[in-house]
C-alpha positions in Angstrom: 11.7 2.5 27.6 9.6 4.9 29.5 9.0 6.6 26.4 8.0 3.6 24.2 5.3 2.8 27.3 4.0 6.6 27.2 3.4 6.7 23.6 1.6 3.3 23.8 -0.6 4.5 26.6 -1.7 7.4 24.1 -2.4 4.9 21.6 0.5 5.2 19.4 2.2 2.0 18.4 5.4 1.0 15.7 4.2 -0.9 13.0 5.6 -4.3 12.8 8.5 -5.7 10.7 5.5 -7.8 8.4 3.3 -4.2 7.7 6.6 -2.1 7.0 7.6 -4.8 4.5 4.1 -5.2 3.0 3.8 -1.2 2.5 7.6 -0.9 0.8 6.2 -3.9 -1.6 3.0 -2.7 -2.5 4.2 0.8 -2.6 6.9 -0.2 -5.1 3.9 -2.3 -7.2 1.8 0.8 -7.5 4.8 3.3 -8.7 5.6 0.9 -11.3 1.6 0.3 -12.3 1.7 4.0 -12.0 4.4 4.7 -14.3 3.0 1.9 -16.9 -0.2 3.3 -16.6 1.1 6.8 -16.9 3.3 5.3 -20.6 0.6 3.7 -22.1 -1.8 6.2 -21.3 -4.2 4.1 -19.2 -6.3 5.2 -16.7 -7.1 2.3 -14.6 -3.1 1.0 -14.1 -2.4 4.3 -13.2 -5.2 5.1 -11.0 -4.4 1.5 -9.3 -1.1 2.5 -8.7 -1.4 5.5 -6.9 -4.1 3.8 -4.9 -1.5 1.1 -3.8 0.8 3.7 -3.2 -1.0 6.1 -0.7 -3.2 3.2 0.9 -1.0 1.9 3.8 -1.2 5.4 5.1 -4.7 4.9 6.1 -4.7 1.3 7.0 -3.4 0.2 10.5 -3.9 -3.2 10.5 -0.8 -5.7 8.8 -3.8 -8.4 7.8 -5.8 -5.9 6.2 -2.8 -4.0 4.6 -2.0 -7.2 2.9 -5.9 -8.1 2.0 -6.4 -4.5 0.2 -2.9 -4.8 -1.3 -3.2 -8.5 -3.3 -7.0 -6.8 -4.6 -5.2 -3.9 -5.6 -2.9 -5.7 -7.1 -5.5 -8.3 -8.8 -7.8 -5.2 -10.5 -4.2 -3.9 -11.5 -3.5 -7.1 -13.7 -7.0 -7.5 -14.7 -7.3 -4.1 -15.9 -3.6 -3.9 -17.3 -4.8 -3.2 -21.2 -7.8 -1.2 -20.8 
């Protein structure tokens, strides 16, 4: 337990249960915008999806994790056939 208290001292903290399943959901929702994106030869779906792919590695937060993700995932359907 030391350890856990050492790391958190140093600013290092485990991501909850709620922003490890939010990142393993959008993550999955970019990969397949990506890859529908990426078949139908669209930029924006594609684009989208990496976006919601590589995004919860620079967001810390679980409440903004999930407010990025659902707009990601909004310009994704809105843009789906252009």
């Amino acid at each position: 337990m030391d350890e856990l208290e050492t790391l958190e001292a140093m600013g290092l903290v485990l991501p909850t249960p709620a922003y490890i399943f939010g990142a393993l959901v959008f993550g999955i929702i970019g990969y397949v915008a990506w890859r529908y994106g990426r078949k139908k030869q669209r930029n924006y779906p594609k684009w989208l999806g990496v976006a919601l792919m590589l995004y919860p590695y620079a967001v810390s937060s679980t409440w903004l994790l999930y407010v990025v993700g659902v707009l990601l995932c909004g310009a994704c359907y809105y843009f789906r056939d252009r």
